[in-house]
C-alpha positions in Angstrom: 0.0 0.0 0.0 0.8 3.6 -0.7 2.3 6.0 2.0 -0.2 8.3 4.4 -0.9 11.0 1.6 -1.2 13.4 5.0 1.9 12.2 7.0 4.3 10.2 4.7 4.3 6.9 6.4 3.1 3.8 5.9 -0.4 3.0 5.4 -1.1 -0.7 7.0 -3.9 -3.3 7.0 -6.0 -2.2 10.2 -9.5 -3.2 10.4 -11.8 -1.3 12.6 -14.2 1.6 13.1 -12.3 4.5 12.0 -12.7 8.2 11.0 -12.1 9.9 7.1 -9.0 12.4 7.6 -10.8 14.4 4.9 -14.4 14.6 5.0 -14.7 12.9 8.6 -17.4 10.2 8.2 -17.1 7.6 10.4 -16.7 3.4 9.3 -15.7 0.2 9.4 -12.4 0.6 7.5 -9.5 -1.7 6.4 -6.8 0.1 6.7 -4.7 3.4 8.8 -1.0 4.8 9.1 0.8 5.2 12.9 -0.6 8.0 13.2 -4.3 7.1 12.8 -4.8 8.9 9.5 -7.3 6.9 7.2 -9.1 7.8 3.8 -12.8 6.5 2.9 -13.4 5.2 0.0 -15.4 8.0 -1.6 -13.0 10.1 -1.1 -10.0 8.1 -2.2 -11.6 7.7 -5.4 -13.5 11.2 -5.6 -12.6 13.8 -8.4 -11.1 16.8 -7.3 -14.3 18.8 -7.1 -15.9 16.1 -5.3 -13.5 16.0 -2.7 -13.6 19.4 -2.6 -16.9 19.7 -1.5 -17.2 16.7 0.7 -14.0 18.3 2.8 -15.5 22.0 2.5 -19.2 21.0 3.8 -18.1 18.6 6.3 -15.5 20.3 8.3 -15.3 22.5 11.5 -11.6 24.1 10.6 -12.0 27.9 11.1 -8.2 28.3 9.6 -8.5 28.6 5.8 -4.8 27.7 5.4 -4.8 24.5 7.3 -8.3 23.6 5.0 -6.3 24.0 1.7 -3.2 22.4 2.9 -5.6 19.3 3.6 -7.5 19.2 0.5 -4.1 20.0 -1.2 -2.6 16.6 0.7 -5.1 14.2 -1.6 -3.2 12.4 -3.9 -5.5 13.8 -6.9 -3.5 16.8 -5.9 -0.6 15.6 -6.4 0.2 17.3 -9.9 -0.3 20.8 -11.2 -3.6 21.5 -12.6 -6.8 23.3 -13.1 -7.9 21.2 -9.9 -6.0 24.2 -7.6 -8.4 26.5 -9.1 -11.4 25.0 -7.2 -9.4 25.1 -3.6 -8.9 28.6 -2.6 -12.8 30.1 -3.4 -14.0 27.1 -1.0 -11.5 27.1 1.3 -12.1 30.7 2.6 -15.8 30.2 2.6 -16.0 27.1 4.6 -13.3 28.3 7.1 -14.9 32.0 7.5 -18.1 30.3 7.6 -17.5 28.4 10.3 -15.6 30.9 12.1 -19.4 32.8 11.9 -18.7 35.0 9.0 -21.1 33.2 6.9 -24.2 31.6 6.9 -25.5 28.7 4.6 -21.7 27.3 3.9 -23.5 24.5 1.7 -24.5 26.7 -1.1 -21.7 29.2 -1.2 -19.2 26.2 -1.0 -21.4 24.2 -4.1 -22.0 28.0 -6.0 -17.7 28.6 -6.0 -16.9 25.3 -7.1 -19.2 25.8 -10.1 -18.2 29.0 -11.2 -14.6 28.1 -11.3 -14.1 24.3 -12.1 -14.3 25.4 -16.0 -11.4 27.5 -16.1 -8.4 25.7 -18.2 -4.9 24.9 -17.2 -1.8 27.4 -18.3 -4.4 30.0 -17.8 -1.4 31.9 -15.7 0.9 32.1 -18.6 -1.9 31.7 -21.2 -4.4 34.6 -20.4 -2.8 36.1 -17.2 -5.2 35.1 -14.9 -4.7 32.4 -12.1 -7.7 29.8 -11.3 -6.4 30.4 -7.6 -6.8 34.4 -7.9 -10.2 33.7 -9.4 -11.2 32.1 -6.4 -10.7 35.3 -4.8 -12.9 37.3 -6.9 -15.5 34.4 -6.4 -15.2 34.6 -2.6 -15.8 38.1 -3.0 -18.7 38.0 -5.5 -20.8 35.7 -3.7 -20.7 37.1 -0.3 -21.7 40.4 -2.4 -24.2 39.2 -4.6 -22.5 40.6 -7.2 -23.7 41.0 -11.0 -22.4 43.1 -14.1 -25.6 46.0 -13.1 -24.4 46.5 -9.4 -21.5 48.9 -9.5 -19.9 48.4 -5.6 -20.5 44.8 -5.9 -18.8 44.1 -9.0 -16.0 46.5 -8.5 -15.5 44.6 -4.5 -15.2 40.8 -7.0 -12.7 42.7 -9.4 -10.6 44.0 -6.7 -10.5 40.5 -4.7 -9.2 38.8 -8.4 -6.8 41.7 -8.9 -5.3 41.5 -5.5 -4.5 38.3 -5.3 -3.1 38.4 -9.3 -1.0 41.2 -8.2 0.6 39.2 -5.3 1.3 36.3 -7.4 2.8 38.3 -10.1 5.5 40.2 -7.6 5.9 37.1 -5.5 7.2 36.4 -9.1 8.9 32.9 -10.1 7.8 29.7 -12.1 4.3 28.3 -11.4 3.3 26.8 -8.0 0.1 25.9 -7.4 0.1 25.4 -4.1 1.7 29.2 -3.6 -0.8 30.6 -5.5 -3.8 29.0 -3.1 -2.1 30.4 -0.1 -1.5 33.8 -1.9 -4.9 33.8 -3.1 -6.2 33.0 1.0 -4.2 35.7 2.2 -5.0 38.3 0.2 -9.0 37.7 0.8 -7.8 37.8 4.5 -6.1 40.9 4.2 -9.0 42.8 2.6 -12.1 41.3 4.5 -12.1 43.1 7.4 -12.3 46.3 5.9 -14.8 45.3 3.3 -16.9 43.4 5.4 -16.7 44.2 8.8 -15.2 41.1 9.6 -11.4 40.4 11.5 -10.2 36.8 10.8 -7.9 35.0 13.4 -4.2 35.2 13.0 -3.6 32.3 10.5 0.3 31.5 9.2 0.3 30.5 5.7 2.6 27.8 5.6 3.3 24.9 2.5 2.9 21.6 4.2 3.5 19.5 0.8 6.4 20.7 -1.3 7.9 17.6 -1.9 5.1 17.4 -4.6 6.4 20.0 -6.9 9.6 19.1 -8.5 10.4 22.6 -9.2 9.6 23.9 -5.5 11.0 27.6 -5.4 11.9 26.6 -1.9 13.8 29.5 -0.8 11.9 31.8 -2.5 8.7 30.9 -1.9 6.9 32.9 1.0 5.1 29.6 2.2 8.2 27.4 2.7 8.2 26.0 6.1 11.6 27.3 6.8 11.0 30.8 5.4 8.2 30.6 7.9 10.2 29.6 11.0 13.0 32.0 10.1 9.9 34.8 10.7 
């Protein structure tokens, strides 16, 4: 069997009742790592949206960070891909949501991943705009009901996408996915106090699964652990 996609070790053969690390539904399962970690079968076979979902609804994390890091852990995340664009959107709703900034989580987690689980792959280098950064403008959007005929609404989505773009852009480098989901998070955390009223907790953006880009920027990457502890 594969290693713990959350902790690295090795996954063994251990019936009994246990509890999903990812959407936390509780079963009979077949298998854990030392640690206790286990995987249900819907989501070990669920498509990245799916998963998406099933961790956004189902969780109590009020930290957006540490929600993306675990949806980022799933081995369906492995790779780069338009399935990054559909984790930063959903992350900060569900998280904010369940830190009380939000009511009905189910439908603003189900309206984000719709809105951006179309947008294609390269779009960074492509068009100039980041699936990640999108998720901002989404986050914004939908907390705003925003449509092309309401002027402060729209212009609140816009500056959400353009903030997070512009922080990708100077933090500057090859593509990461994973840097652009924390950028993306932290920039909606930065602006949401003073656009809606609401102060987040003191969150540290911090990489958790670098070993799964092969051209990890490392030290120069703002979310590197050890950047982090040198803070």
């Amino acid at each position: 069997m594969r290693n713990c996609s959350l902790c690295d070790l090795p996954i063994e053969v251990k019936p009994g009742l246990r509890t999903c690390s990812y959407c936390g539904i509780t079963e009979d399962g077949d298998h854990a790592c030392a640690n206790g970690h286990y995987t249900c079968q819907t989501c070990r076979t669920a498509l990245p949206s799916e998963l998406v979902a099933r961790v956004c609804l189902n969780t109590a994390e009020t930290d957006p960070y540490r929600l993306a890091n675990l949806i980022m852990s799933h081995p369906v995340f492995n790779q780069m891909g338009p399935q990054f664009h559909i984790v930063a959107g959903p992350a900060a709703l569900a998280a904010l949501a369940n830190g009380g900034f939000a009511a009905d989580k189910q439908t603003l987690i189900s309206s984000a991943i719709e809105r951006l689980k179309d947008i294609p792959a390269l779009s960074c280098s492509s068009r100039g705009i980041c699936g990640a950064a999108a998720g901002a403008g989404v986050f914004a959007s939908l907390l705003n009901n925003a449509g092309p005929l309401r002027a402060k609404e729209r212009s609140l989505a816009l500056k959400y996408s353009a903030s997070a773009l512009r922080v990708i852009a100077e933090q500057g480098g090859i593509r990461c996915c994973r840097q652009s989901v924390l950028a993306s998070i932290e920039t909606i955390l930065q602006n949401i106090k003073a656009d809606f009223g609401f102060t987040p907790g003191k969150f540290d953006p911090v990489c958790l699964h670098p070993q799964h880009n092969p051209e990890c920027k490392k030290g120069d990457c703002p979310y590197y652990a050890e950047n982090r502890t040198a803070d």
